[in-house]
C-alpha positions in Angstrom: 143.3 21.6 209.4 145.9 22.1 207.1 145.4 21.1 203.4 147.6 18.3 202.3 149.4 19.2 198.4 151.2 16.3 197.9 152.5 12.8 198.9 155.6 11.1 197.9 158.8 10.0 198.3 162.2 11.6 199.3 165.3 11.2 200.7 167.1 13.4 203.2 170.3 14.4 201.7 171.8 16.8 204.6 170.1 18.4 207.1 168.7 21.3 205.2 167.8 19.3 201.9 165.1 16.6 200.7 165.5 15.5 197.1 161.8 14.2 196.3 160.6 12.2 193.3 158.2 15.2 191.7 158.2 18.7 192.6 155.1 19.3 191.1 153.0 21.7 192.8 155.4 22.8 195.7 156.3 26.0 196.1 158.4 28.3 198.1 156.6 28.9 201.4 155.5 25.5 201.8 155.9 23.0 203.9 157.3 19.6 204.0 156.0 16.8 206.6 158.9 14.4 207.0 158.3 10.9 208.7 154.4 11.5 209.0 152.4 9.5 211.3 154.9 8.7 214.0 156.2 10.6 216.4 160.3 10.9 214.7 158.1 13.2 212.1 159.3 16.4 211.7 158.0 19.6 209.5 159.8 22.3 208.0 159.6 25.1 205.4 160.5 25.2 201.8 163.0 28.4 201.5 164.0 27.2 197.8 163.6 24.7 195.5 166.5 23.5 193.2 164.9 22.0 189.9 167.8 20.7 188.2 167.4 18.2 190.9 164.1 18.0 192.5 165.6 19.0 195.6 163.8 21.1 198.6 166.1 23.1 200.5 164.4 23.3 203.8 164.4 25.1 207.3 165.2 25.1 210.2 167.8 22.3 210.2 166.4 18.6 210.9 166.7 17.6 214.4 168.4 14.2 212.7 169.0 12.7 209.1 166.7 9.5 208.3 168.8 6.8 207.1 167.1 5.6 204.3 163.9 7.1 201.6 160.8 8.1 203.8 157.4 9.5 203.1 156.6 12.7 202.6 153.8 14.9 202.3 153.5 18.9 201.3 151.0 20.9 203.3 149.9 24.5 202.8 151.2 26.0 206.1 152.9 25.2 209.7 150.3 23.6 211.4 151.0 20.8 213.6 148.2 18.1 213.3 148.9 15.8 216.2 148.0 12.4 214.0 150.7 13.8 211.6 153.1 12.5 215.0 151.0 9.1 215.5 148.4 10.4 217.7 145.3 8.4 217.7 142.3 8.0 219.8 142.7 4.6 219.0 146.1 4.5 220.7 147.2 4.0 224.1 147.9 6.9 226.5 151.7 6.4 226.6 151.8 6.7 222.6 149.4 9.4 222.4 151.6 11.5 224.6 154.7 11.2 223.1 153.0 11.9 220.0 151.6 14.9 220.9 154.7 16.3 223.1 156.6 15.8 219.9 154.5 18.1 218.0 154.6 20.5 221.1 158.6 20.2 220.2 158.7 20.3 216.9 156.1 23.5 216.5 158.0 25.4 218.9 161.4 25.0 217.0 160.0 27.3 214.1 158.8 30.3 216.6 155.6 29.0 217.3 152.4 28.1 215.3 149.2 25.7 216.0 149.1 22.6 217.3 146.1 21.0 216.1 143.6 18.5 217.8 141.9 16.8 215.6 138.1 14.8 216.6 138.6 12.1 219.4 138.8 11.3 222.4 143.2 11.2 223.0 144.1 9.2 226.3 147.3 10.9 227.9 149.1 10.1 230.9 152.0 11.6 232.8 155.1 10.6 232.3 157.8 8.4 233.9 159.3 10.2 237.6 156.8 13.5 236.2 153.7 14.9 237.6 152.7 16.0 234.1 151.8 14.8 230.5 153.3 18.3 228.9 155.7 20.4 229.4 155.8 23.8 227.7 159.4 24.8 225.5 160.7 28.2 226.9 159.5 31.2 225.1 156.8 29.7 223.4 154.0 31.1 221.2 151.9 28.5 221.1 147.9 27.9 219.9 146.2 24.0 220.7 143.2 24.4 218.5 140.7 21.7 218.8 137.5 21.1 216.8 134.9 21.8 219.0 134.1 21.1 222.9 131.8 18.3 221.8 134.6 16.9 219.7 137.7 17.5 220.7 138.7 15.7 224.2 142.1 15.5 226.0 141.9 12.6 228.8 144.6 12.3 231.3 144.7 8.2 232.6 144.0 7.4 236.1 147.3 7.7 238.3 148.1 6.9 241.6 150.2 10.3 241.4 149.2 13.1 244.1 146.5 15.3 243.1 149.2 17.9 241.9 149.6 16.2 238.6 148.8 18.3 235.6 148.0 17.9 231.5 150.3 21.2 230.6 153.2 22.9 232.9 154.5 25.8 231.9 157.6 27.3 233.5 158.9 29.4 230.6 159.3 33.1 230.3 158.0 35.3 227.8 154.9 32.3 227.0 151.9 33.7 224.4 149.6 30.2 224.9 146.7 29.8 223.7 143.7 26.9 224.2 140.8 27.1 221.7 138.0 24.6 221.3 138.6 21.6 223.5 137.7 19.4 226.5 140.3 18.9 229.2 139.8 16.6 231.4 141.8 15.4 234.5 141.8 12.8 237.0 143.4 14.8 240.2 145.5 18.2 239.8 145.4 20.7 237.3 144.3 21.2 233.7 147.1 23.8 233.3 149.9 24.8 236.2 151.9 27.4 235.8 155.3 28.2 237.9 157.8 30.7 237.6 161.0 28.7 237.0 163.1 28.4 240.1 161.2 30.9 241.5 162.9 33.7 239.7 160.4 36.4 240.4 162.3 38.7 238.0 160.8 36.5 235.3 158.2 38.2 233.1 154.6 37.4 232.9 152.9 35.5 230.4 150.0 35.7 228.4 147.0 33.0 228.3 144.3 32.7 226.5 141.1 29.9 226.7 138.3 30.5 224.7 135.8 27.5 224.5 137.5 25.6 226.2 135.1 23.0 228.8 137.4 22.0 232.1 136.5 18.7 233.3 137.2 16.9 237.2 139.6 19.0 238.1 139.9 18.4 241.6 142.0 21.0 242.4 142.2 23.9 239.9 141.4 24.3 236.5 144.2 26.6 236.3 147.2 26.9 239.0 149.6 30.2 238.5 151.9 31.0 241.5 151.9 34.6 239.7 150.4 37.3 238.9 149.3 37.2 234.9 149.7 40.0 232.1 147.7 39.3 229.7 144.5 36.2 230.9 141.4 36.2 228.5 138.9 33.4 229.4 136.0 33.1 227.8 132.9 30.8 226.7 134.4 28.3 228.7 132.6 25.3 230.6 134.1 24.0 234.3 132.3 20.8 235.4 133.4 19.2 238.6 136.4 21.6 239.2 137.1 22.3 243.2 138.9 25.5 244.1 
């Protein structure tokens, strides 16, 4: 988990400057966590930092500019922790969701980093008119790190969906993805489906990885690819009650 530097106030000047009540302790090469705890946050890299001023000038651009002073905090490096977005295992599955597809978003804008699980059991569901509770941005290069197998759990709610529902769907080319120390567990479908995108089969392959990873009531597949694979590595993994 990323270490936390700093927590204060600031207010979004454009969309490529914070001015903040204290630069103390930020540096180039950090990052700032804008909006934390809900699922508008966003987080983005200190390029420079104008001290006449106490302003951060930041990248990439913000999606949007806040209209008013909002929190933020200063972490070390890119890391997308999924409470940072208002996930909570406290929450509800609809919440938890958008929560964590936000982060999904919001990691992929800066070329790809970890999204980070932290201990809990986090409800999810599939959203409304979808078969799935996340969908994978195109050309990702992605890493969902959890805390353990034992610690980290990723439920998908009962549905009364058909049984080809899955937790991740990936139909994006050139995909690095990654799945390290977690528990998936579904109700019907798949843990993770892949497609090729319109069935373009001049698309190129992708690369997965799962490494301790423990694959729970899957009734159909753990994994679903209509293709054939580059690059697969799955190991240490645990399947319990998954059918083909």
């Amino acid at each position: 988990m990323s270490q936390k530097i700093n927590e204060m106030m600031g207010t979004v000047t454009s969309l490529s400057s914070i001015e903040v009540t204290s630069i103390a302790n930020i540096q180039e090469g950090h990052w700032v966590v804008i909006n934390p705890f809900t699922p508008d946050c966003q987080i983005r890299k200190v390029v420079s930092i104008n001290n006449s001023n106490n302003t951060l000038n930041i990248a990439p651009a913000l999606f949007a500019v806040p209209t008013e002073t909002v929190t933020i905090l200063v972490q070390e490096n890119p890391e997308r922790n999924i409470a940072l977005f208002g996930a909570d295992p406290q929450n509800d599955a609809a919440s938890n969701t958008k929560a964590i597809q936000a982060a999904i978003a919001d990691c992929n804008l800066n070329g790809g980093s970890i999204v980070f699980f932290p201990k809990g059991v986090f409800e999810v569901c599939v959203t409304a008119n979808d078969k799935v509770c996340f969908h994978i941005p195109t050309n990702s290069s992605l890493q969902f790190m959890g805390e353990g197998i034992e610690q980290t759990v990723l439920q998908m709610a009962a549905t009364k969906e058909p049984k080809e529902t899955a937790l991740f769907y990936v139909t994006a080319t050139h995909c690095s993805l990654q799945w390290q120390h977690m528990t998936l567990t579904t109700t019907k479908g798949y843990a993770i489906h892949c497609e090729l995108e319109y069935k373009k089969k001049e698309q190129h392959p992708r690369s997965l990885m799962m490494d301790e990873v423990a694959f729970v009531n899957a009734n159909n597949q753990a994994i679903y690819t209509d293709h054939a694979i580059q690059n697969l590595s799955i190991t240490n993994c645990i399947m319990k009650g998954v059918g083909n």
